[in-house]
C-alpha positions in Angstrom: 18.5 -21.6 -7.8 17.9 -18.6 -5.9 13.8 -16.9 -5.8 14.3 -13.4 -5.2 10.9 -11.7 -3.3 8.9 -8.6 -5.5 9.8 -5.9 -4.1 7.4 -2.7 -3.7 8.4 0.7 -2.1 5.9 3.2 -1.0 7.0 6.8 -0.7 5.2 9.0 1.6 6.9 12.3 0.2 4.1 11.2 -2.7 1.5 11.8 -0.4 0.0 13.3 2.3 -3.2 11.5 3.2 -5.4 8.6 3.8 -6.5 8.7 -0.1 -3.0 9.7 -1.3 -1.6 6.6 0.6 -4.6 4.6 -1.3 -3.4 5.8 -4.8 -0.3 5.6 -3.8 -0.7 1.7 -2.8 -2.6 1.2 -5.7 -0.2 1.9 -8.6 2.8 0.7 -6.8 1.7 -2.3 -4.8 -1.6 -2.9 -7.5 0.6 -1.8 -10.4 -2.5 0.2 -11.3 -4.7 -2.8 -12.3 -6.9 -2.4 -9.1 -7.8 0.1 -7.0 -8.0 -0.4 -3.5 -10.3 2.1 -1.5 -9.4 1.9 1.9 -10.9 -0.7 3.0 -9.2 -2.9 5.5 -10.8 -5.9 4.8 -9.7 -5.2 1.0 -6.3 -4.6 1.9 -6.3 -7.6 4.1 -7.0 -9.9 0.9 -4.7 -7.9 -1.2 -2.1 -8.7 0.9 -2.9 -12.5 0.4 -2.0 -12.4 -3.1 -4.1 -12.3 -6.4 -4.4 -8.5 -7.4 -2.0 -6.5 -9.0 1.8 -8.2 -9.1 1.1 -10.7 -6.6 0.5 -14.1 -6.7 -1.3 -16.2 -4.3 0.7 -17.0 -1.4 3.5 -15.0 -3.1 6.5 -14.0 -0.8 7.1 -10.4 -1.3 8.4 -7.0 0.4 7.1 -3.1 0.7 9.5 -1.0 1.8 7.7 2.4 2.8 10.3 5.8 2.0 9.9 8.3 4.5 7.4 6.8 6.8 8.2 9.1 9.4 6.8 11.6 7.4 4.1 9.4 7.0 3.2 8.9 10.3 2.7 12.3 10.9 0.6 13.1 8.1 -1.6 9.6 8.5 -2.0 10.2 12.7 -5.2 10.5 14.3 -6.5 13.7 13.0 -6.7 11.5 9.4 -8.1 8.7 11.1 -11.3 10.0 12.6 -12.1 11.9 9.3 -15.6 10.7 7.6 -17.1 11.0 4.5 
């Protein structure tokens, strides 16, 4: 029998910052049952498995649309921004 992964795509035309890439993450990746804030750590477990659609341990895949334009908008100036 053959187990195809989940598969998740982000798409950074469907945001254009740090928080925008958080919702963004959240209802595609979280399937809007969680929402993650930003924090690393977070994220860290999330990718582990047990929020959203993924299981523990689950194999999966995100595919991220337009990450070029991503990596603009997400580049340093977004990184050193504090609340």
């Amino acid at each position: 029998m053959i187990k195809f992964n989940k598969v998740f795509v982000l798409d950074g035309e469907n945001f254009s910052d740090f928080n925008g890439l958080c919702n963004e993450f959240s209802n595609v990746v979280l399937s809007g049952k969680y929402k993650w804030n930003g924090s690393l750590d977070a994220f860290n477990d999330i990718l582990f498995g047990g929020f959203g659609d993924i299981e523990v341990e689950e194999e999966y895949t995100i595919f991220w649309r337009n990450s070029v334009k991503s990596k603009i908008d997400l580049g340093y100036g977004e990184t050193i921004i504090t609340e």
